[in-house]
Rosetta silent file (secondary structure, phi, psi, omega in degrees, C-alpha in Angstrom):
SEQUENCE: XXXXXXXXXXXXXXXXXXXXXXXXXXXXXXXXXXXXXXXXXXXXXXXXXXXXXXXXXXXXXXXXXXXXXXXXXXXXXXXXXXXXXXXXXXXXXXXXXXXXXXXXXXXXXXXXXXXXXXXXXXXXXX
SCORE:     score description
SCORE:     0.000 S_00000001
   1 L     0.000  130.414  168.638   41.070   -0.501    7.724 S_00000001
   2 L   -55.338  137.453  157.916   39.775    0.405   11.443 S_00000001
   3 E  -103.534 -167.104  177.084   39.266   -2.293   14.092 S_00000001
   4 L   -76.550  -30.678 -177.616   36.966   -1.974   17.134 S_00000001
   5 L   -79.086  -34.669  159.992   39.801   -1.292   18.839 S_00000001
   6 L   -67.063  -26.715 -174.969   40.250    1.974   16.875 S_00000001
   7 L   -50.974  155.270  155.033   36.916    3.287   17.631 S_00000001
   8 L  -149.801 -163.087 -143.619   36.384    6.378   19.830 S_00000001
   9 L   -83.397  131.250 -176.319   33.461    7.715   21.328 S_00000001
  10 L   103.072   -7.568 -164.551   31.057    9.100   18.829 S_00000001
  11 L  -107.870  141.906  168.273   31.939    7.156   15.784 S_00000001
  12 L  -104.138 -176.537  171.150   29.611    4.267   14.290 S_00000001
  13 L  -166.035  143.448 -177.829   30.257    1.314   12.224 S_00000001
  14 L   -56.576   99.404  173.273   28.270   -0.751    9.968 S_00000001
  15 L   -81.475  113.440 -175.598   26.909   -3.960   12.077 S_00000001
  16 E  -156.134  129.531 -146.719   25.558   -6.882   10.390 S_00000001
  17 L  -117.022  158.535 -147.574   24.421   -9.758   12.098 S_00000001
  18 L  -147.485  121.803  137.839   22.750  -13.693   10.608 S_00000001
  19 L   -60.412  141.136  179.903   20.268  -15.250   12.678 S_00000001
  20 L  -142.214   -2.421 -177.024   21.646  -18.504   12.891 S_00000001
  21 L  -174.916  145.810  165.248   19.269  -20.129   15.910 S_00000001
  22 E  -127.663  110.096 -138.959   16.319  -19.567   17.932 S_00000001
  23 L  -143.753  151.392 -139.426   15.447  -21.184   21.096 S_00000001
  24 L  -115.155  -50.494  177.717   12.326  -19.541   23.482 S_00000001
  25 L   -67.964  -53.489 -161.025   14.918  -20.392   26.677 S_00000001
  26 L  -101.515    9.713 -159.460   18.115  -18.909   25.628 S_00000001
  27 L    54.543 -137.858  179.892   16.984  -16.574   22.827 S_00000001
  28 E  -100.693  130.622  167.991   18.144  -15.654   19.387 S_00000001
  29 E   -84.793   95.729 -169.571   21.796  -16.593   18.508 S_00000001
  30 E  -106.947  118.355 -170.644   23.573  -14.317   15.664 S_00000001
  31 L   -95.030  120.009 -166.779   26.837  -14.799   14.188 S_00000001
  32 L   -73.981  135.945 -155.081   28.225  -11.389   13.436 S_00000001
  33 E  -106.927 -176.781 -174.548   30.214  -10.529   10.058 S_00000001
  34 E  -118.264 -179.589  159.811   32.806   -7.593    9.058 S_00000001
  35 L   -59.104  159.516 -166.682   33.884   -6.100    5.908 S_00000001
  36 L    54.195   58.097  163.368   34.015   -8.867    3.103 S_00000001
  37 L    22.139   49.338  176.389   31.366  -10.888    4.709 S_00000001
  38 E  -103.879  117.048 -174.939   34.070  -12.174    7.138 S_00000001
  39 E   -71.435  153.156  177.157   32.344  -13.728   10.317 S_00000001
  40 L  -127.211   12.095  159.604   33.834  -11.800   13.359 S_00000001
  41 E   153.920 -178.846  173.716   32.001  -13.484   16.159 S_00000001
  42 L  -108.325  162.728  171.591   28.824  -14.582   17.759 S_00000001
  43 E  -149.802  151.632 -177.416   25.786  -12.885   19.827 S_00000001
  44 E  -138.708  135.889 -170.772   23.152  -14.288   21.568 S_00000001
  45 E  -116.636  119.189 -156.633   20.196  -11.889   22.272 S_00000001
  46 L   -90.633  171.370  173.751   18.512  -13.208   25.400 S_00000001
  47 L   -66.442  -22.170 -154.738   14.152  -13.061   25.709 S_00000001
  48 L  -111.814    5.016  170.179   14.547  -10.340   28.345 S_00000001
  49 L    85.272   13.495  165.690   16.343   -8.482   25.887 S_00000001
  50 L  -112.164  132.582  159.780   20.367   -8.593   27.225 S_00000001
  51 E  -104.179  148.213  168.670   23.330   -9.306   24.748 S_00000001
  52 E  -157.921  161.237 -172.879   26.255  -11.111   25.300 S_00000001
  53 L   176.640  174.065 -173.295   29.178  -12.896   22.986 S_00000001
  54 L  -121.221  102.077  153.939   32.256  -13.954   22.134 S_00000001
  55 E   -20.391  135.743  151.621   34.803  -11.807   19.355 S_00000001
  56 L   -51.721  -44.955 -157.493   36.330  -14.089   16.814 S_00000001
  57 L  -135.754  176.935 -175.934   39.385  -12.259   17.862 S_00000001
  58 L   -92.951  171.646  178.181   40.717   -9.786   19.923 S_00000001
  59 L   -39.874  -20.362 -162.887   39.442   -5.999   19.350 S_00000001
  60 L  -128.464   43.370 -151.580   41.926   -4.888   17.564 S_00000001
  61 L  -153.058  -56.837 -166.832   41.952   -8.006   14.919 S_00000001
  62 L   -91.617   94.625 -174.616   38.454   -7.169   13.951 S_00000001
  63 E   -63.395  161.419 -166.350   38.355   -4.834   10.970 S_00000001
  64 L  -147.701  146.997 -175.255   35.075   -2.627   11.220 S_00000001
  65 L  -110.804  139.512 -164.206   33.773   -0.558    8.353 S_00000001
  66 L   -78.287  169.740  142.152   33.336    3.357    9.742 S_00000001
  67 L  -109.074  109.037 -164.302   30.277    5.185    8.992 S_00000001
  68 L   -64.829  -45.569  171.949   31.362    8.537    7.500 S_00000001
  69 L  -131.925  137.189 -176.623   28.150   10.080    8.434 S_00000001
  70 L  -110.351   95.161 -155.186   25.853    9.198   10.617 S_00000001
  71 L  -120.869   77.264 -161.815   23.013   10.247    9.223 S_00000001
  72 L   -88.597  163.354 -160.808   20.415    7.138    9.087 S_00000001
  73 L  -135.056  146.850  150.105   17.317    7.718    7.188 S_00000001
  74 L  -158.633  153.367 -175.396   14.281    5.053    6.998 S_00000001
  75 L   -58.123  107.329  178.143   11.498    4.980    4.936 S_00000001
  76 L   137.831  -30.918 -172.950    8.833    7.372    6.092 S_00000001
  77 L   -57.888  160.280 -169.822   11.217   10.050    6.858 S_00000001
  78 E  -115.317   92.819 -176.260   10.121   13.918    5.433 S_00000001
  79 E  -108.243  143.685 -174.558   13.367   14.889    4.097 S_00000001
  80 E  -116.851  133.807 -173.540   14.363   18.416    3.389 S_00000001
  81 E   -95.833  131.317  172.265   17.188   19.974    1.148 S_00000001
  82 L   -39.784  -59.414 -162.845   18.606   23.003    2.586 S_00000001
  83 L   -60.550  -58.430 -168.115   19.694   24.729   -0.975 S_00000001
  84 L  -128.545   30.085 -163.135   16.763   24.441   -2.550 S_00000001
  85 L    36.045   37.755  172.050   13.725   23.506   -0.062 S_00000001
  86 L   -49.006  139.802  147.545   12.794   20.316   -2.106 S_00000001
  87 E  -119.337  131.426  168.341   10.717   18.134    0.453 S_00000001
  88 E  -127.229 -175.282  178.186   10.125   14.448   -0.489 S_00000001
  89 E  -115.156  143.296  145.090    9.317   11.411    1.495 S_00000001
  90 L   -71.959  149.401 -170.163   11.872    8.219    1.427 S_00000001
  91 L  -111.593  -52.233  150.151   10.168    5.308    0.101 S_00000001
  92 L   -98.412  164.389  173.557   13.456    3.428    0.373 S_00000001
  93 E  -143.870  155.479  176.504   16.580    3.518    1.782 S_00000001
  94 E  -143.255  135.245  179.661   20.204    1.906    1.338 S_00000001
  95 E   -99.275  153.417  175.031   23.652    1.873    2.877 S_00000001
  96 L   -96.486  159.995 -174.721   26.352    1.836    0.474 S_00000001
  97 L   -53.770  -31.625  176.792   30.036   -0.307    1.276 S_00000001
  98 L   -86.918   43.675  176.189   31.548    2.969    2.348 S_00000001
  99 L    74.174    1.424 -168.668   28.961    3.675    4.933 S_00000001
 100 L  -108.118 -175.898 -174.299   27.045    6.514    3.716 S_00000001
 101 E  -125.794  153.252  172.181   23.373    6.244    2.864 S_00000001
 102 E  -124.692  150.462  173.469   21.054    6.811    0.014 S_00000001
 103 E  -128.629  144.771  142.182   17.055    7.339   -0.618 S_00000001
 104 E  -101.622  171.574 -173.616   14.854    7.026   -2.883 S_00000001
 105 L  -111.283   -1.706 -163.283   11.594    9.201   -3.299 S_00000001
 106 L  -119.431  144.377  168.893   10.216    6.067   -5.412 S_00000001
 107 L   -95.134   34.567  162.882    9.621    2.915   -4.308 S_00000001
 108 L   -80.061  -19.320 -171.554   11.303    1.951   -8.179 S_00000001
 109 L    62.044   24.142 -175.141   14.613    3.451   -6.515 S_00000001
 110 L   -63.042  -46.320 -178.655   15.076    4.899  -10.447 S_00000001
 111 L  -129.899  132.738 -162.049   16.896    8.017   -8.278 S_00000001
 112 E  -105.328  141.183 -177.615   18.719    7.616   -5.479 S_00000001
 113 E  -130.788  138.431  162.332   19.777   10.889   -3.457 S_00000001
 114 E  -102.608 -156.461 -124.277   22.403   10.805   -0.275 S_00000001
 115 L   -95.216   -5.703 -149.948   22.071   12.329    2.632 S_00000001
 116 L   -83.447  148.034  169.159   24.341   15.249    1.724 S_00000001
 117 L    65.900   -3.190  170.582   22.604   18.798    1.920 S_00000001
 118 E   -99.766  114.654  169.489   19.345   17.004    3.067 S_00000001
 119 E   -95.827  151.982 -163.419   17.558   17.261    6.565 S_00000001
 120 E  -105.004  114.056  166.967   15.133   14.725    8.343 S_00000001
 121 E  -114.918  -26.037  171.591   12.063   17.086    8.986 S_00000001
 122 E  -179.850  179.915 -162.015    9.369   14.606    9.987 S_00000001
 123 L  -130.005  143.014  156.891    8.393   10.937    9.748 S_00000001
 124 L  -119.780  158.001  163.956    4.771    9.266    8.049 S_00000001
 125 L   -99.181  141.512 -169.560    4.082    5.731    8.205 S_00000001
 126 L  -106.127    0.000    0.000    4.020    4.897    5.524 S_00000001
């Protein structure tokens, strides 16, 4: 498993953070988890818009899940498949645990497509 401390420049990693307090002075407080829903520290998001926090641990302690491709998708993108010039819209979107992402063209999600062989051609609001 990577740590933070593994990263290099260009690489992402799945972040995912719990509001845990909200205060008007000091802003919103989140504590942020890892793979396995393991917390791996706090953030505080200030009103003016600056982060700052404290690491459970040091950088290289803190397992991090990679993103193989960083390809994000959200619902409204106009996605296009190279191979066979299919265009749909995502209605949904999901990341899976190993980082990669899936759409749906439905909002039932009955078929899910990833990101492979597909380009982001335009955006509707949907």
């Amino acid at each position: 498993m990577a740590t933070l401390a593994d990263l290099q420049i260009g690489q992402a990693i799945i972040l995912v953070g719990r509001l845990d307090a909200q205060d008007q002075v000091t802003g919103d407080t989140l504590t942020y988890f890892g793979p396995g829903s393991v917390p791996q520290g706090t953030m505080t998001i200030s009103p003016a818009g600056q982060f700052g926090g404290q690491l459970a641990a040091p950088p290289d302690q803190i397992p991090v899940q990679l993103v193989p491709e960083f390809a994000a998708v959200t619902a409204g993108d106009i996605l296009q498949n190279a191979g066979t010039g299919e265009t749909y819209v995502a209605r949904r979107v999901r990341i899976m645990t190993d980082g990669t992402y899936q759409w749906a063209a439905s909002l039932s999600g009955i078929v899910w497509y990833t990101t492979a062989a597909w380009a982001v051609i335009g955006h509707v609001s949907l």
